[in-house]
N, C-alpha and C positions, 0 to 999 in steps of 0.2 A: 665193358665192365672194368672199372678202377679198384687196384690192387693196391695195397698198405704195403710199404717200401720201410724195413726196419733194419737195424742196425746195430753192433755187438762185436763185443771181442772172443776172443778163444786163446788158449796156450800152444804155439809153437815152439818148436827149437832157439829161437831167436828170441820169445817174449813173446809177445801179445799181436796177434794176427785180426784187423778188424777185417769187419765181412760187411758186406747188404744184402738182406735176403727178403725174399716176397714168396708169399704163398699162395696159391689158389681158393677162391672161397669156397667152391667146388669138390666135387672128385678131380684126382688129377689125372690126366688122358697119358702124361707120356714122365718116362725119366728126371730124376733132379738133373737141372742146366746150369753148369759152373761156368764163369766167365771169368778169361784173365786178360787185365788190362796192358796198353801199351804203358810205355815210361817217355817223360818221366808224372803219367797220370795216376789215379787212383781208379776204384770201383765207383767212384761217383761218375766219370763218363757214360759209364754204363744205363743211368739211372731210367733212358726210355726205353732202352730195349728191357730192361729188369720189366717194366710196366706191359710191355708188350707181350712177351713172352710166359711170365709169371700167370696168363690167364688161366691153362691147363696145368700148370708142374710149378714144381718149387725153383726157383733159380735164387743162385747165391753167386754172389761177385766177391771176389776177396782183394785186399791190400795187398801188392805185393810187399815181401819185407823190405822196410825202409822207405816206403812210399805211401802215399797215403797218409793213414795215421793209423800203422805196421811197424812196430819196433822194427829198429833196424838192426841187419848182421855186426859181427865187427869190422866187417870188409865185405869186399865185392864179389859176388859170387858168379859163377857158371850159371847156363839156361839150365842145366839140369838142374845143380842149386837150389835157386830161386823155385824151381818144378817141385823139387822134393821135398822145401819147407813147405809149401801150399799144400800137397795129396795128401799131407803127413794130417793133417787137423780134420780133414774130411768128415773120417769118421766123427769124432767129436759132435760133425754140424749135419749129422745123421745123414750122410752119405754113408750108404755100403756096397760089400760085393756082393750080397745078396741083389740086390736091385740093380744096383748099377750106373753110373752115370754119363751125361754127355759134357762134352767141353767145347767153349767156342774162348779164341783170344783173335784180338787184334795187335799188328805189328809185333811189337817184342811178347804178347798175351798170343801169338798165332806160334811164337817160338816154343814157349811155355805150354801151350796145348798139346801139342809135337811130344815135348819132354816127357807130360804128366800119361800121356797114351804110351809111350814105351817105359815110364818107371811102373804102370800099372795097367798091363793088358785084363786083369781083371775085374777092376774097377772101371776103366774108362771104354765103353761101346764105341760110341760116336766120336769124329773129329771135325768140328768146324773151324776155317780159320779165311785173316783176311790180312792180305797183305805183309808176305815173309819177305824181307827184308835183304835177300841173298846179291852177296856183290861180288867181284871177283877175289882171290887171292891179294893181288896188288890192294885194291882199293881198300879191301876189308882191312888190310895193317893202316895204310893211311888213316882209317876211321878209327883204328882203336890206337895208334900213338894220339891222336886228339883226346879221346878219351882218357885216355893212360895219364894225360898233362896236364887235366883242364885246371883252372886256376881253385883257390880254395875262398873263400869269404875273406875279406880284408875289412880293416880298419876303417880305410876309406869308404868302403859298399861300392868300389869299383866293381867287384863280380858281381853284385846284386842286383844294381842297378841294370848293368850292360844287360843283365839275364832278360830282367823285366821288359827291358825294352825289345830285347829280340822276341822274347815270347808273347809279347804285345800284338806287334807286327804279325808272328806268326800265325797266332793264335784267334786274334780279334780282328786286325786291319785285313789279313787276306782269307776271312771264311768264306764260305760258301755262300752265296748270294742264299738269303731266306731262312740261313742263320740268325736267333736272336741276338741282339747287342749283349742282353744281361747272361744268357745262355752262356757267349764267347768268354765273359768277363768272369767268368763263375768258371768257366775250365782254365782261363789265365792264373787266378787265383789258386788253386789243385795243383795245377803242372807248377807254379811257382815257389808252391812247401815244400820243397825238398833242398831246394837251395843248390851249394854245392856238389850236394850226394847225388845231384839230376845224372852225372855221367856214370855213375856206378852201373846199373843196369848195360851202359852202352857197351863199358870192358864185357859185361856177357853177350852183348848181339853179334858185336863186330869179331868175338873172338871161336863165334858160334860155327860148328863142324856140319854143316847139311849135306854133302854129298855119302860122307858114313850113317848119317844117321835119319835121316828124312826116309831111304830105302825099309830102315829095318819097321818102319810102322804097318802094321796089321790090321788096323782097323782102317772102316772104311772112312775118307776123307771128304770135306763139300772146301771148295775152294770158293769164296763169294767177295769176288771181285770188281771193286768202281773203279773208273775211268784215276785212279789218283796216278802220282807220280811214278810209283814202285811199280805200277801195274806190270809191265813186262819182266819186273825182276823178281816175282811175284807168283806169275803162270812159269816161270824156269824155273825153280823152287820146285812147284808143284807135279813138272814133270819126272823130278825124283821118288815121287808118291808111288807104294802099288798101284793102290785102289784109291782112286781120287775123280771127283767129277768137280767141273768148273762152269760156275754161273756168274757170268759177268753182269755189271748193273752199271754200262755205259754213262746214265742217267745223272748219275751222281761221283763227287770226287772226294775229298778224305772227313766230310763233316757229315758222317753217315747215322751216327746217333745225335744230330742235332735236328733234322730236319724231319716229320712225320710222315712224307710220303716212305723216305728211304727206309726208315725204321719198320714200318709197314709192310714192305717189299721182304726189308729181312727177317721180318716172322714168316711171311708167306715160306718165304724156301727154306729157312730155318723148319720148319715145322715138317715140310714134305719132306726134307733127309733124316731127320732127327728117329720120326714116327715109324720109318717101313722098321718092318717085322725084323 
């Protein structure tokens, strides 16, 4: 059954927070499902799993701020930040604590999931996430002086260009075999609108505290892991979790909402964590 995939702003802290949300044509079987994306992407990544998952519940994807088409802050925030302007609008997009909701992010959206479950244990039930991004002390400063420096827009569109073409490469020349061309092209384009601002989010990844704060989550956790690069740095991460289970999906590597089996796969276990009582 095909779900209507719509889209809207709301007022945050920041200005104006776009969202995608899908509804059920149905009764809905389970919890509204917020997703927060990696950077420097939008809620448009999201767009098969919104379709997958929206068959039973409501799911809503939101812009993080400055990404997407998400006013942005005046500056670059912390994971919890960037957490607390998102939970902040909830209500607004009829999430409450009456009912309750669940949270899935990918990459820097698995940090953000993290956040928004410890800024609101009673709002957020469930925690899914995929692939946290944990490096060591040393490395993590190396990654956030790059960040800290990146170059700004020039005159010339030397940063623009270089951008395009790295995320060209990244993004299109090395997807996942059964990846579409216009699918890769359409995420090159998204990760591409932010421009400059792409390293803002990074100052909050690389700058991000998981040994204090990963511990303090209470809710229970799915760890839903592909064969991608981070993977080991990922399941370490996750061994910081209370209460956390890990399902790995060997099968597949980081173009996991591009490809329909994968996407498939992650409503299957999406749904068996989501659902128990």
């Amino acid at each position: 059954m095909s779900v209507a995939i719509t889209r809207g702003y709301t007022n945050g802290r920041y200005g104006q927070v776009h969202y995608r949300v899908a509804r059920p044509a149905g009764p809905t079987a389970g919890r509204p499902l917020v997703l927060f994306h990696q950077n420097p992407s939008s809620s448009f990544e999201y767009e098969p799993l919104i379709a997958e998952m929206a068959t039973d519940r409501v799911v809503l994807a939101l812009d993080t701020p400055g990404y997407g088409m998400s006013d942005r802050p005046p500056a670059p925030l912390t994971i919890a930040g960037y957490a607390t302007a998102l939970v902040e609008v909830l209500p607004d997009l009829g999430v409450t604590a009456a009912e309750g909701c669940d949270v899935y992010g990918f990459h820097t959206g698995a940090l953000l999931s993290i956040e928004a479950a410890l800024a609101r244990p009673d709002l957020v039930r469930r925690v899914a996430v995929t692939g946290m991004p944990m490096r060591t002390a040393e490395e993590a400063a190396a990654l956030l002086e790059v960040a800290n420096t990146a170059p700004s827009v020039d005159e010339a569109g030397e940063m623009a260009l270089g951008m395009a073409k790295r995320l060209w490469d990244y993004v299109v020349t090395s997807r996942a075999a059964g990846a579409p061309l216009r699918r890769a092209a359409d995420n090159w384009v998204d990760k591409l609108r932010v421009m400059d601002r792409g390293h803002w989010a990074y100052v909050a990844v690389w700058s991000y505290q998981y040994q204090p704060r990963l511990p303090l989550v209470t809710q229970p956790v799915l760890v839903l892991q592909p064969n991608e690069d981070i993977r080991d740095l990922s399941l370490a991460a996750a061994a910081l979790l209370p209460n956390h289970r890990i399902v790995e999906m060997p099968e597949w590597d980081r173009d996991i909402f591009d490809l329909p089996a994968a996407v498939t796969r992650m409503g299957v276990e999406l749904r068996q964590f989501l659902d128990q009582p």
